[in-house]
SERO-4910 file (N, C-alpha, C, O; in steps of 0.05 Angstrom, whole numbers):
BEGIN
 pado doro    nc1    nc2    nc3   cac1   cac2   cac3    cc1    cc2    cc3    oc1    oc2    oc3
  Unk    A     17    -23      0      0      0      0     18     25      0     39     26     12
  Unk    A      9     40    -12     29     68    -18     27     84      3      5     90     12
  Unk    A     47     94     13     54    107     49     40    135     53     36    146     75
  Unk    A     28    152     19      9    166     16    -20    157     31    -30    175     45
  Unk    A    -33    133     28    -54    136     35    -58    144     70    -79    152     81
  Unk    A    -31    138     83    -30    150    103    -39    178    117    -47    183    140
  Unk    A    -35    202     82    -43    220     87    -78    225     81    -96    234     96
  Unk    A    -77    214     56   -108    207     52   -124    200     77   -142    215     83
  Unk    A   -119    181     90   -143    173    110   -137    193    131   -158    204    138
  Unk    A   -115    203    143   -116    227    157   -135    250    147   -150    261    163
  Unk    A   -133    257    121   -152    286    113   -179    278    115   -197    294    122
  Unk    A   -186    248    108   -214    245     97   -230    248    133   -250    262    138
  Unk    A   -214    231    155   -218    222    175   -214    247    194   -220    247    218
  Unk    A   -204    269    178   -212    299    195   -233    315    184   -243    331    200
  Unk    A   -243    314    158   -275    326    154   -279    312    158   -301    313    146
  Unk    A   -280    288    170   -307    272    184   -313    286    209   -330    303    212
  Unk    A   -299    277    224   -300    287    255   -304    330    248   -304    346    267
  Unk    A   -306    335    231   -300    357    224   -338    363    222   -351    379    236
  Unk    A   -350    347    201   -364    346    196   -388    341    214   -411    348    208
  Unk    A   -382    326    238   -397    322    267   -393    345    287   -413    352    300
  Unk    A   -374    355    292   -364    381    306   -381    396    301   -397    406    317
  Unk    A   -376    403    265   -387    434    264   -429    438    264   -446    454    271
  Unk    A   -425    408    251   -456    404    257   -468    389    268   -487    375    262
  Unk    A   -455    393    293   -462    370    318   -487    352    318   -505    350    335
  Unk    A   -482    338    291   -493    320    287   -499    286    306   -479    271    308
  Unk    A   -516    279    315   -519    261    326   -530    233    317   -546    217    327
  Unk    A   -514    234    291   -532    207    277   -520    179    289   -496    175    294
  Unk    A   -538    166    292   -541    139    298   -510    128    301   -501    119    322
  Unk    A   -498    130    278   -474    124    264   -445    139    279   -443    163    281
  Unk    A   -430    124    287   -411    135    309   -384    131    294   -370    111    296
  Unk    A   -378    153    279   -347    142    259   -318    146    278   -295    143    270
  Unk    A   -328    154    310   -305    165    322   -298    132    329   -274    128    335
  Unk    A   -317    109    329   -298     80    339   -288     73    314   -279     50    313
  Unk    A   -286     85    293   -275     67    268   -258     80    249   -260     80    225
  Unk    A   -239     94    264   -217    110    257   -197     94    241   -185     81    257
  Unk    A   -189     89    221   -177     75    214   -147     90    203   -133     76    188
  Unk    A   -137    115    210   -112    128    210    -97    118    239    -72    122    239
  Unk    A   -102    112    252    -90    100    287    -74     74    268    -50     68    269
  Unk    A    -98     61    248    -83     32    252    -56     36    223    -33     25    220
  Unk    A    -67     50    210    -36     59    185    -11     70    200     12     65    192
  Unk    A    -17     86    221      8     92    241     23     71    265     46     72    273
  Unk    A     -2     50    273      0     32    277     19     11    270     36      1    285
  Unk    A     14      4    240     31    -18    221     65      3    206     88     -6    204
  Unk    A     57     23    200     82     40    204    104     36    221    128     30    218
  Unk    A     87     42    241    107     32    269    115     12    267    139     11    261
  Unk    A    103    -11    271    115    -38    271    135    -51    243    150    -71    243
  Unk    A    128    -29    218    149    -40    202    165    -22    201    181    -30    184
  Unk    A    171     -6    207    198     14    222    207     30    199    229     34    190
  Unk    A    166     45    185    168     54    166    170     86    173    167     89    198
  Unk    A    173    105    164    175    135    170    145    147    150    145    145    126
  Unk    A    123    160    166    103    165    153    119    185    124    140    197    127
  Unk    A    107    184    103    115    205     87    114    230     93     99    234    112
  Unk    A    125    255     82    116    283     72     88    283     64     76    265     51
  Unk    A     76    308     74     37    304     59     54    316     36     74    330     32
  Unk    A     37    305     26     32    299    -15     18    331    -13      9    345      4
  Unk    A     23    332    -47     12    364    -48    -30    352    -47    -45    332    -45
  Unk    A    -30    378    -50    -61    373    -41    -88    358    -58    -95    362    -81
  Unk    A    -99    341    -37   -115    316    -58   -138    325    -68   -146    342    -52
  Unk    A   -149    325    -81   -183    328    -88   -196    310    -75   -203    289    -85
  Unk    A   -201    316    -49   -214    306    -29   -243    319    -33   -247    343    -37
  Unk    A   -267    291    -29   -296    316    -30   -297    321     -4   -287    309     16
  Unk    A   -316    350    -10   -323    359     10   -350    347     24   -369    341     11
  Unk    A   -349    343     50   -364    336     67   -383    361     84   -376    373    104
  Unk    A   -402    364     71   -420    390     79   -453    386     92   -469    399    105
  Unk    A   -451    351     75   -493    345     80   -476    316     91   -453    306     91
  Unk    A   -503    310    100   -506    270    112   -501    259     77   -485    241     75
  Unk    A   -511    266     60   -507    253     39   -472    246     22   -464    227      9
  Unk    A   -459    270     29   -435    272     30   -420    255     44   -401    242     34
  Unk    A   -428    255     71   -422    236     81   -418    211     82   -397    200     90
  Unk    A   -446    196     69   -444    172     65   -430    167     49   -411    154     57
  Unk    A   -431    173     11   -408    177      7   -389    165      3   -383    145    -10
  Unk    A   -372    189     23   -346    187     34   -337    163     53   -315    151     55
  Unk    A   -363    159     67   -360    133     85   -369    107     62   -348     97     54
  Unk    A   -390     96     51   -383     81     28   -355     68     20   -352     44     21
  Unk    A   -338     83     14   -313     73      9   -294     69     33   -283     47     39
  Unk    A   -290     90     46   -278     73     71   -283     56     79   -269     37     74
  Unk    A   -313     52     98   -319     30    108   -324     -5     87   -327    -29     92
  Unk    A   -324      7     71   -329    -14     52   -296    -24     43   -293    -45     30
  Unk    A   -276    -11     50   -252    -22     42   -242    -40     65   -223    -55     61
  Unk    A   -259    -38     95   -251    -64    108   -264    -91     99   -259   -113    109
  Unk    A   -283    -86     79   -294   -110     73   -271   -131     55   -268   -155     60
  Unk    A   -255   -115     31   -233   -118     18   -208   -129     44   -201   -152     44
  Unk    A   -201   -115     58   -184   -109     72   -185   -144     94   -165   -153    105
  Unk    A   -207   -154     94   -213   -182    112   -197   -207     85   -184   -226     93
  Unk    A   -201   -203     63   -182   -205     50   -162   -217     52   -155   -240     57
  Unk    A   -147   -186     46   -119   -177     45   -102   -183     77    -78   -181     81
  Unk    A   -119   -189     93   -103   -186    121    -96   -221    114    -73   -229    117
  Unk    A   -113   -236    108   -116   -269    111    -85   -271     92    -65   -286     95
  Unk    A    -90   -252     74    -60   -268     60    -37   -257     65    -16   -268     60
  Unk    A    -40   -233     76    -18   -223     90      5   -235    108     29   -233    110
  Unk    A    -27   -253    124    -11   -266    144     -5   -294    135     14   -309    142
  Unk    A    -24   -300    118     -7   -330     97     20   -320     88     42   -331     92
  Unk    A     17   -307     79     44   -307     63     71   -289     73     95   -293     66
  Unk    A     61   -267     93     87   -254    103     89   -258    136    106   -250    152
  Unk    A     60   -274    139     64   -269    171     50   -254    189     43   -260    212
  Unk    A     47   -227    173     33   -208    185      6   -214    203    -13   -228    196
  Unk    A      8   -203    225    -22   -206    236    -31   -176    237    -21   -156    227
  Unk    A    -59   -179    256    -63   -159    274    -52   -139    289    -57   -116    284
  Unk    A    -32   -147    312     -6   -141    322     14   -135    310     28   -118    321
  Unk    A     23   -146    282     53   -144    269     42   -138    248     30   -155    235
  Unk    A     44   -105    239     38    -90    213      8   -102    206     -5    -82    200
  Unk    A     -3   -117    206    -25   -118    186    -59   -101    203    -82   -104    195
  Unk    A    -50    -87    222    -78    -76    239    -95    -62    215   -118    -71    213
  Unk    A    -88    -46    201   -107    -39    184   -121    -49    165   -144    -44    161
  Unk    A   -104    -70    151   -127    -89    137   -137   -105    159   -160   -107    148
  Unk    A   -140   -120    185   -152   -131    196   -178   -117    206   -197   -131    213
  Unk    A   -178    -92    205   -198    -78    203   -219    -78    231   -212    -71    254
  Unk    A   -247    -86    225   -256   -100    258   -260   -128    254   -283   -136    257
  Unk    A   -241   -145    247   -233   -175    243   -266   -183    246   -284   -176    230
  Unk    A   -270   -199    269   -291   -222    266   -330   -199    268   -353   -207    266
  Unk    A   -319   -172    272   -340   -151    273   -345   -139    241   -363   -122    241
  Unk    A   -339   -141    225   -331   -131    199   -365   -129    189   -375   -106    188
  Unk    A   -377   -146    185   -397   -158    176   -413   -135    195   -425   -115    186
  Unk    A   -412   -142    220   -438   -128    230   -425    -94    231   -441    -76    230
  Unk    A   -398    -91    233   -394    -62    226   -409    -51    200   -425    -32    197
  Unk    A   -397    -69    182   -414    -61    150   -446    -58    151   -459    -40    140
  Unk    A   -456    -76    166   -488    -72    165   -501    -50    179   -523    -41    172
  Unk    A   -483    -37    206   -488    -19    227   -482      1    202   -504      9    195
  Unk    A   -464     11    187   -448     32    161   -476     40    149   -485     62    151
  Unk    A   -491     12    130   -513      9    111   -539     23    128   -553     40    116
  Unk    A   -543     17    148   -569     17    164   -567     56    164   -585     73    160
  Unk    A   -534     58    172   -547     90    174   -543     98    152   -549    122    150
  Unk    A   -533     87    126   -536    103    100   -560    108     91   -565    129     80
  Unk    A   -584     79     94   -607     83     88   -634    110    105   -658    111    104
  Unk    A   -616    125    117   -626    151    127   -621    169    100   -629    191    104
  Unk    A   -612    165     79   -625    185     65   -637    180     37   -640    195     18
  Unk    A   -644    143     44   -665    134     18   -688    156     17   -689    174     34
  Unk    A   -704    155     -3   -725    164    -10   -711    208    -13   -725    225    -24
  Unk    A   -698    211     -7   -676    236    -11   -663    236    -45   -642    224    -47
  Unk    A   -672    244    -61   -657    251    -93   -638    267    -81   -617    256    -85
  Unk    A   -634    287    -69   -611    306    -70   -580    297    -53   -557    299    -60
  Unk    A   -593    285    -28   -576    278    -16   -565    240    -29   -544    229    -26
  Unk    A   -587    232    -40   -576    208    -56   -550    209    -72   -532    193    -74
  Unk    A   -553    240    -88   -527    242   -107   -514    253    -95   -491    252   -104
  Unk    A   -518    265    -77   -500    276    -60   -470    257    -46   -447    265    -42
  Unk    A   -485    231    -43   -472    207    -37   -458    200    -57   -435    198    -50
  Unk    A   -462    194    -81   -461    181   -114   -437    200   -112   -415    189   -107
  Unk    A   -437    227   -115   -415    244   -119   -383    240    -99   -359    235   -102
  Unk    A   -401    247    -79   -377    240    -62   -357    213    -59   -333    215    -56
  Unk    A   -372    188    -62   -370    158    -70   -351    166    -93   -330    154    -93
  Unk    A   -354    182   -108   -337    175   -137   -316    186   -134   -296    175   -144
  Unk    A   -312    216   -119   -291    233   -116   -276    218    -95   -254    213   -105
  Unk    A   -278    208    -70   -263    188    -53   -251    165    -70   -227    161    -72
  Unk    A   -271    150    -84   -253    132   -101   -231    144   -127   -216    131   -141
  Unk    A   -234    171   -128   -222    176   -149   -197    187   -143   -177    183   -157
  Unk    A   -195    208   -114   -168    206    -95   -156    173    -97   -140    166   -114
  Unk    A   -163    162    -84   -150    135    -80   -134    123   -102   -111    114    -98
  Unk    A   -147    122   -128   -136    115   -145   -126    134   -161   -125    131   -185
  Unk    A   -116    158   -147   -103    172   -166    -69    177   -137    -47    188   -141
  Unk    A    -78    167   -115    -53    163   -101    -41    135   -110    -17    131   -113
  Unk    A    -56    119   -112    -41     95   -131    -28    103   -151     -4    108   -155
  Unk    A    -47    103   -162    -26    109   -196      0    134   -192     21    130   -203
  Unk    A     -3    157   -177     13    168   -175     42    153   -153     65    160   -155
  Unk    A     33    132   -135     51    111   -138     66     92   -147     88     85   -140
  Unk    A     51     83   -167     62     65   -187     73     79   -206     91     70   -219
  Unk    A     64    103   -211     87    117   -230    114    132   -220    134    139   -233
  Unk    A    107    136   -194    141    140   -184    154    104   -183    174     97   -195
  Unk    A    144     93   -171    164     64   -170    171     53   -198    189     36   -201
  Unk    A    159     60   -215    159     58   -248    184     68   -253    203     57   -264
  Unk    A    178    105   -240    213    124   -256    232    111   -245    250    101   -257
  Unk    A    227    110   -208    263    101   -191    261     77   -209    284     80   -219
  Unk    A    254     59   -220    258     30   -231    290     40   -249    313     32   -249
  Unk    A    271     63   -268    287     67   -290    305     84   -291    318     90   -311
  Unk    A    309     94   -265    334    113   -256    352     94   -249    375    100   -241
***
């Protein structure tokens, strides 16, 4: 995983809490237990990595409505579903657990499932909503579109040092 997204989940994971502060919002949905920047600093640590420099600045969406929100949460929370995964072969093949580098893909290990359904339950607070529906749709696309544009902007530096 590219030592960027380090910074990514830090920015996205401060308009969140950003986004509850300013509109002391009290939905159902509690994103302060499912911080998932603790556990990238976490596995950092343990592989005796040095967080990067923040990257110049991401096209991160803005988080302004609950629809935005979801969203933005959509792809996070939906990447521990991936991430139950990625931890199983992690630790097949390098060892890694929970404890030793792999905390972030382990995600909420044997809770994953019912984290994801607790995620869904409060997204469906803004079915029957057209505005805040795309509101979601938008943000969903702009989150996935950071992500994969810190990839690729990874793979194309490990591409140049290759050829330096």
């Amino acid at each position: 995983m590219p030592k960027a997204y380090f910074h990514l989940y830090k920015a996205l994971e401060e308009q969140i809490t950003y986004y509850y502060l300013e509109r002391q919002q009290n939905h159902v949905f509690n994103y302060a237990e499912r911080g998932k920047f603790p556990w990238l600093r976490e596995d950092l640590a343990f592989l005796h990595e040095i967080p990067p420099q923040l990257s110049p600045a991401m096209n991160l969406p803005v988080i302004n409505t609950v629809g935005q929100l979801v969203g933005a949460l959509y792809v996070i929370e939906g990447s521990t579903l991936g991430g139950q995964l990625i931890s199983r072969s992690l630790n097949q093949h390098l060892g890694l657990t929970l404890n030793t580098g792999a905390r972030f893909f382990y995600g909420y290990g044997e809770q994953t499932a019912l984290m994801w359904q607790s995620f869904i339950d409060f997204a469906d607070c803004i079915s029957g909503d057209e505005t805040q529906c795309q509101a979601a749709e938008q943000s969903a696309w702009q989150t996935f579109q950071v992500f994969n544009q810190v990839l690729d902007d990874y793979v194309q530096q490990e591409l140049t040092s290759d050829w330096a």
